[in-house]
BAGURO-152275 format. One record per residue (C-alpha): residue number from 1; x, z negated, y. Coordinates in pm, whole numbers. Layout:
BEGIN
@k: NUM; east: X; up: Z; north: Y
...
//
This chain:
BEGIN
@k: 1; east: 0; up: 0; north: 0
@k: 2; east: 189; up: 177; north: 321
@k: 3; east: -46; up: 108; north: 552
@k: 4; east: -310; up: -134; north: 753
@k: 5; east: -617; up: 55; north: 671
@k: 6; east: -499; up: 48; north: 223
@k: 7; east: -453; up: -361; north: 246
@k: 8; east: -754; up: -359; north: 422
@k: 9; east: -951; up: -163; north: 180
@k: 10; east: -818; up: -325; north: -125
@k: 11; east: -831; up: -710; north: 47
@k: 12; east: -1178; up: -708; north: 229
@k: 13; east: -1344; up: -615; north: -179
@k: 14; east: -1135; up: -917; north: -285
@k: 15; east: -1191; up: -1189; north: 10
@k: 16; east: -1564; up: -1126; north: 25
@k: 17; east: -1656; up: -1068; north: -348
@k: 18; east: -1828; up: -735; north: -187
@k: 19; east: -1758; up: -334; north: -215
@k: 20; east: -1723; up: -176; north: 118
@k: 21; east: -2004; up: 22; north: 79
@k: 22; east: -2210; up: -261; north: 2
@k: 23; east: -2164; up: -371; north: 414
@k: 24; east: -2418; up: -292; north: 637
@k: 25; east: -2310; up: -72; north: 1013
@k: 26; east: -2397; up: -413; north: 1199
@k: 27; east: -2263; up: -739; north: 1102
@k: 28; east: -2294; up: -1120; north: 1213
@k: 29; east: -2016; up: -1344; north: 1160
@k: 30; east: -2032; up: -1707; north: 1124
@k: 31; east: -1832; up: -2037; north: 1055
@k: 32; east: -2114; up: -2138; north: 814
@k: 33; east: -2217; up: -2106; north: 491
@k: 34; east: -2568; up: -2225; north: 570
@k: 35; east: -2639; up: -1946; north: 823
@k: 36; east: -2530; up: -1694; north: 516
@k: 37; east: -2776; up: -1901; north: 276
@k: 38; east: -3100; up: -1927; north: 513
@k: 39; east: -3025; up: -1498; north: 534
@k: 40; east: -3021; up: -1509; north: 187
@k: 41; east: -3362; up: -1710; north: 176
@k: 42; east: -3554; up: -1503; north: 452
@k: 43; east: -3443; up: -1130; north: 336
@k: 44; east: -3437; up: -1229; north: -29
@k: 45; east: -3108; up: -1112; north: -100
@k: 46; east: -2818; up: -1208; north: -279
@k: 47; east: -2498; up: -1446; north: -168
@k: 48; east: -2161; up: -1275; north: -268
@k: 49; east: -1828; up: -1432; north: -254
@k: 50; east: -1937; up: -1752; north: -394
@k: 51; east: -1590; up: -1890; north: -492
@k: 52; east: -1376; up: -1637; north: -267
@k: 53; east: -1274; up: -1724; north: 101
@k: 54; east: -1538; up: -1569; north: 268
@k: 55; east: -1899; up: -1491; north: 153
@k: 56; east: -2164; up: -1244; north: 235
@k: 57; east: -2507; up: -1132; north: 207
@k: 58; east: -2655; up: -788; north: 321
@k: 59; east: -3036; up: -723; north: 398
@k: 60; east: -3186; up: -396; north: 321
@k: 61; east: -3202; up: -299; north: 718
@k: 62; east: -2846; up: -233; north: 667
@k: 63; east: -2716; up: -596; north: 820
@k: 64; east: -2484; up: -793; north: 659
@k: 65; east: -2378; up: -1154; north: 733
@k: 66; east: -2027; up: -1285; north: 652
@k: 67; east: -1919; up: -1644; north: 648
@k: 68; east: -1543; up: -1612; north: 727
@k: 69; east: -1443; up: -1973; north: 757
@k: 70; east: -1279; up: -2158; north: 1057
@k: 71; east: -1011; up: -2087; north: 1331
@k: 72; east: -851; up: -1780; north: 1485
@k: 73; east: -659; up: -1715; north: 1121
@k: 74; east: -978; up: -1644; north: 946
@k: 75; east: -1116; up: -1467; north: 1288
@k: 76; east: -794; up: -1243; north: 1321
@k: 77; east: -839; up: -1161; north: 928
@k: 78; east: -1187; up: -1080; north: 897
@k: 79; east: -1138; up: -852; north: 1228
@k: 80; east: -833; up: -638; north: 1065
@k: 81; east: -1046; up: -582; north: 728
@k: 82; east: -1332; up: -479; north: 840
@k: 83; east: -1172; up: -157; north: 933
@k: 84; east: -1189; up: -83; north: 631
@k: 85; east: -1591; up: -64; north: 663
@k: 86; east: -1539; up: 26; north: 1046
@k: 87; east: -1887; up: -150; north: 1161
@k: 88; east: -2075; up: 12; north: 1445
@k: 89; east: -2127; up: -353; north: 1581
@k: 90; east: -2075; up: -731; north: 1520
@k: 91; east: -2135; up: -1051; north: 1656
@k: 92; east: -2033; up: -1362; north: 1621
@k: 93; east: -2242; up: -1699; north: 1602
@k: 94; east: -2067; up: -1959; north: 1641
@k: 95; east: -2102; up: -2310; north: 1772
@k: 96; east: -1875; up: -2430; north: 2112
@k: 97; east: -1813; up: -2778; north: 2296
@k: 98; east: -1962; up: -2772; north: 2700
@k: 99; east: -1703; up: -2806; north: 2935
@k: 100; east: -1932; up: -2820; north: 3227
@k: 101; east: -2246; up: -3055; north: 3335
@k: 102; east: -2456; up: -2737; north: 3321
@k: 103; east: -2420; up: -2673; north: 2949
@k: 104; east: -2590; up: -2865; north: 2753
@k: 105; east: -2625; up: -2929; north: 2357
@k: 106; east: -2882; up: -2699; north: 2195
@k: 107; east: -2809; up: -2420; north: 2516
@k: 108; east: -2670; up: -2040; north: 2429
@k: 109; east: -2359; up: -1939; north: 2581
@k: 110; east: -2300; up: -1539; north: 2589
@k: 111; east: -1922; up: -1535; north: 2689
@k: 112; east: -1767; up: -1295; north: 2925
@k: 113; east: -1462; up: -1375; north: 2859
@k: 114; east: -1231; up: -1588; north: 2650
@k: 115; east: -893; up: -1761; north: 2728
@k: 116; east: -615; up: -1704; north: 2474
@k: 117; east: -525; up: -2056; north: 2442
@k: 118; east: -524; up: -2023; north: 2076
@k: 119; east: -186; up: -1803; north: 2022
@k: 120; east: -291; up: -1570; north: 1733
@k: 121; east: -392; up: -1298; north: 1950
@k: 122; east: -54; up: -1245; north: 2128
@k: 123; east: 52; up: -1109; north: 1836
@k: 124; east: -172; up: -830; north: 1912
@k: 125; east: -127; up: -822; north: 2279
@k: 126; east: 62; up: -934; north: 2569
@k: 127; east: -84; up: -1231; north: 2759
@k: 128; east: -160; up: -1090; north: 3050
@k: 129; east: -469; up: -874; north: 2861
@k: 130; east: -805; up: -1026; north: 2869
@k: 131; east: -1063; up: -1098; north: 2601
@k: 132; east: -1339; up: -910; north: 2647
@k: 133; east: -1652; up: -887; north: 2450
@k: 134; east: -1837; up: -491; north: 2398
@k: 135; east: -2098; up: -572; north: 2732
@k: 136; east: -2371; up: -334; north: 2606
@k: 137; east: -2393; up: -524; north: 2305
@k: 138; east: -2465; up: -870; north: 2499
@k: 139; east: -2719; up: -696; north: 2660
@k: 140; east: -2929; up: -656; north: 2375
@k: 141; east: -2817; up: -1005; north: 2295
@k: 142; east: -2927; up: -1143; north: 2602
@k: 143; east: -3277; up: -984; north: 2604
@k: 144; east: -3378; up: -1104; north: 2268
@k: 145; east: -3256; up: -1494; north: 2461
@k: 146; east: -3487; up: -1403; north: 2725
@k: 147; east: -3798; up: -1295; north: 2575
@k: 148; east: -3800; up: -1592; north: 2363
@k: 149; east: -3781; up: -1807; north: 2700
@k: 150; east: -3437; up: -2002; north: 2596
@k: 151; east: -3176; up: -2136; north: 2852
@k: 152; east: -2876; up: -1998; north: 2814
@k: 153; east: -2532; up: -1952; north: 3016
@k: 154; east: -2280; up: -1721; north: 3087
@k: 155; east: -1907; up: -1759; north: 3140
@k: 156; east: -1542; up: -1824; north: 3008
@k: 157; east: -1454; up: -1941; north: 2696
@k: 158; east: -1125; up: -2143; north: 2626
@k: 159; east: -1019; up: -2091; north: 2255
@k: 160; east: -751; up: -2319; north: 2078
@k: 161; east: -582; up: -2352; north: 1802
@k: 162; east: -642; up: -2748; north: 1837
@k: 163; east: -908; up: -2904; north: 1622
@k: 164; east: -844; up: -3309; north: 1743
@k: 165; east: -827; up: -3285; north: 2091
@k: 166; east: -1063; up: -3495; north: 2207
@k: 167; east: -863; up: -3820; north: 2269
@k: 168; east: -632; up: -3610; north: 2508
@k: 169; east: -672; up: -3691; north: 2830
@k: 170; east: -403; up: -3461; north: 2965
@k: 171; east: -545; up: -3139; north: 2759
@k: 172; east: -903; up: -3223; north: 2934
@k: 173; east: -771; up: -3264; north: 3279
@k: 174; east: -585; up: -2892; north: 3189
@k: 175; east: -952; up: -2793; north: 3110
@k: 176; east: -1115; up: -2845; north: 3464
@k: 177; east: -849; up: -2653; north: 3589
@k: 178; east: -940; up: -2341; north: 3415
@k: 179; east: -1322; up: -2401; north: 3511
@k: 180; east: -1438; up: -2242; north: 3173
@k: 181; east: -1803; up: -2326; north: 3026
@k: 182; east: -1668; up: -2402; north: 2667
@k: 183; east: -1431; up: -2443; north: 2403
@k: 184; east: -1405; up: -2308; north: 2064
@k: 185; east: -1098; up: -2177; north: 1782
@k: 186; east: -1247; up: -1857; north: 1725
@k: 187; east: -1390; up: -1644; north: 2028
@k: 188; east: -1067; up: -1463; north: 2232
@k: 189; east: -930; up: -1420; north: 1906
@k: 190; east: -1277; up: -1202; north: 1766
@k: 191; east: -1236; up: -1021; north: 2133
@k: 192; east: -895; up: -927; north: 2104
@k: 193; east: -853; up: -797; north: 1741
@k: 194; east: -1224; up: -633; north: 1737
@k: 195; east: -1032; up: -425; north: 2049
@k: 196; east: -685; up: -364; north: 1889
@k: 197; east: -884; up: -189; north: 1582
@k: 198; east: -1172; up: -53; north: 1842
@k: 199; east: -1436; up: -229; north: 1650
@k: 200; east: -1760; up: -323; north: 1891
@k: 201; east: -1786; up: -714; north: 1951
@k: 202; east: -2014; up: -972; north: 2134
@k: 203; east: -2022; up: -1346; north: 2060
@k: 204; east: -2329; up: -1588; north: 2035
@k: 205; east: -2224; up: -1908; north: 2111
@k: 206; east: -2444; up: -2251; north: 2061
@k: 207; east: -2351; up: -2578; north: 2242
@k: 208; east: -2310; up: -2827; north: 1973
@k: 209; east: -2118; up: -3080; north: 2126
@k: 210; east: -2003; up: -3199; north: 2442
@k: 211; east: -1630; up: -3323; north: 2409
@k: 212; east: -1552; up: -3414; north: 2763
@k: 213; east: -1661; up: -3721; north: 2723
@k: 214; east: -1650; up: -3987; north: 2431
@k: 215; east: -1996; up: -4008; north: 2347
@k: 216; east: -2004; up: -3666; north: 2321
@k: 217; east: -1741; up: -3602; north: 2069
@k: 218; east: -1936; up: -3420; north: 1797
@k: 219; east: -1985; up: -3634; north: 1462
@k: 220; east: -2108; up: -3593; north: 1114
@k: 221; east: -2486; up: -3712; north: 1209
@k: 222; east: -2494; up: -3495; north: 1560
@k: 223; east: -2351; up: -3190; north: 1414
@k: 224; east: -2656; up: -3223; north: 1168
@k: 225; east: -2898; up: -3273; north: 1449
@k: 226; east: -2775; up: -2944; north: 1612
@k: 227; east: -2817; up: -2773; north: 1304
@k: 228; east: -3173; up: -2857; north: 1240
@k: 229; east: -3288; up: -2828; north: 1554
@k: 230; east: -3130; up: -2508; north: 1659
@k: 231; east: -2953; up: -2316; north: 1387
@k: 232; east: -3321; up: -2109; north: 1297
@k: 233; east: -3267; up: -2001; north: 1712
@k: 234; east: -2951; up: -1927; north: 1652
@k: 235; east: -2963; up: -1664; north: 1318
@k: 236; east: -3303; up: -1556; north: 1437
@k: 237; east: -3164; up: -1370; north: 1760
@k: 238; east: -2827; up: -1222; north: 1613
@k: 239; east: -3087; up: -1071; north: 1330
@k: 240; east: -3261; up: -910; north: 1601
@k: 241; east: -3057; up: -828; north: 1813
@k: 242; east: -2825; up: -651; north: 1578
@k: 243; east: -3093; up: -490; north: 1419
@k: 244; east: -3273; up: -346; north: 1743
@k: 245; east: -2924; up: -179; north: 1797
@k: 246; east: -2926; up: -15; north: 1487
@k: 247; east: -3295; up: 85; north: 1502
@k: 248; east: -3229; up: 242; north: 1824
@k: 249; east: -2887; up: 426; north: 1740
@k: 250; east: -2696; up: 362; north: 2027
@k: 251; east: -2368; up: 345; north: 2101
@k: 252; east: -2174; up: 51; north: 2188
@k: 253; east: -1834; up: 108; north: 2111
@k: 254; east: -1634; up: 120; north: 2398
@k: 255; east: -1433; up: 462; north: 2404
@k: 256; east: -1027; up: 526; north: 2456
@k: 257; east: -869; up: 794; north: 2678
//
């Protein structure tokens, strides 16, 4: 195997326990194995992967889910195989801490940008080039958010490579200074690779904690709350959204010169 696009053809199969032409042209991506079993349960379809890294389940609208674990390893990994299915779309749905007093827990957060703070994605790119998410695909995004009359937010993203972070005053303080809406270990790194192999890309984030403060460090029994109360939000617009775009055809991929 000589080049990117072989490994990729011959690793995403074995990762996900799924051919490539199994995957749908849209995809969400999660941290979660329970977003990839309540697809499962509403579209009556079949988990694969079960034992592999990464697990996936595919409706017959031509969507497929794909739970590729945690951090901006797993994000920069999923993001170089899946050229070997080159997807006409994906988004992410993840879960973020607020950094400001105007997020709040259970609120949507459609990023339009993310801070490389995480370090895997200068290996694809100087610093200096931003994180960008495929705009025309948060718009479709954003109007499913609005016609079901939710709050949510836009703006900057920090992402980290740092999972305990919340006792650290210093790193906080370093926070206000940026002035970005959230934090989470997966977002600039989705933006950055979904560009260097010209894959479209949008995030979904849900506020599941608020880690500016003690009391709002997320926890075992909170993390659960979220969950219940808002993970059915959550799936529910990234399955319409991404399936509107493929209904209607059109294209989101930004294009090079």
């Amino acid at each position: 195997m000589k080049t990117k696009l072989q490994i990729a053809k011959n690793w995403l199969p074995r990762y996900t326990g799924t051919k490539i032409d199994e995957f749908g042209d849209y995809l969400l991506l999660t941290n979660f194995h329970n977003y990839v079993t309540k697809f499962s349960e509403r579209f009556n379809c079949d988990i694969k992967g079960i034992g592999r890294p990464m697990q996936t389940a595919t409706n017959n609208h031509g969507l497929t889910i794909i739970n590729f674990g945690i951090g901006s390893a797993n994000a920069a990994t999923i993001m170089d195989l899946l050229i070997a299915r080159a997807p006409k779309g994906v988004l992410f749905l993840g879960k973020c801490g607020g950094l400001k007093h105007s997020t709040e827990i259970g609120h949507f957060i459609l990023p339009t940008a993310a801070i490389r703070g995480e370090g895997t994605s200068d290996d694809y790119f100087p610093p200096e080039v931003p994180a960008l998410p495929s705009f025309k695909l948060h718009k479709f995004v954003s109007d499913k958010i609005i016609k079901r009359k939710l709050e949510y937010r836009t703006g900057v993203i920090y992402t980290t490579n740092r999972r305990v972070w919340e006792w650290d005053t210093d790193f906080k303080k370093y926070l206000k200074k940026l002035g970005a809406i959230g934090i989470d270990m997966e977002t600039a790194t989705l933006f950055i690779v979904g560009y260097t192999n010209q894959i479209a890309r949008g995030a979904l984030l849900l506020v599941s904690d608020l880690p500016m403060f003690a009391e709002g460090v997320k926890t075992e029994q909170s993390d659960k709350i979220v969950t219940q109360k808002y993970l059915d939000f959550h799936l529910d617009i990234g399955i319409e959204a991404m399936t509107e775009i493929g209904k209607k055809g059109e294209q989101i991929k930004h294009f090079t010169y």
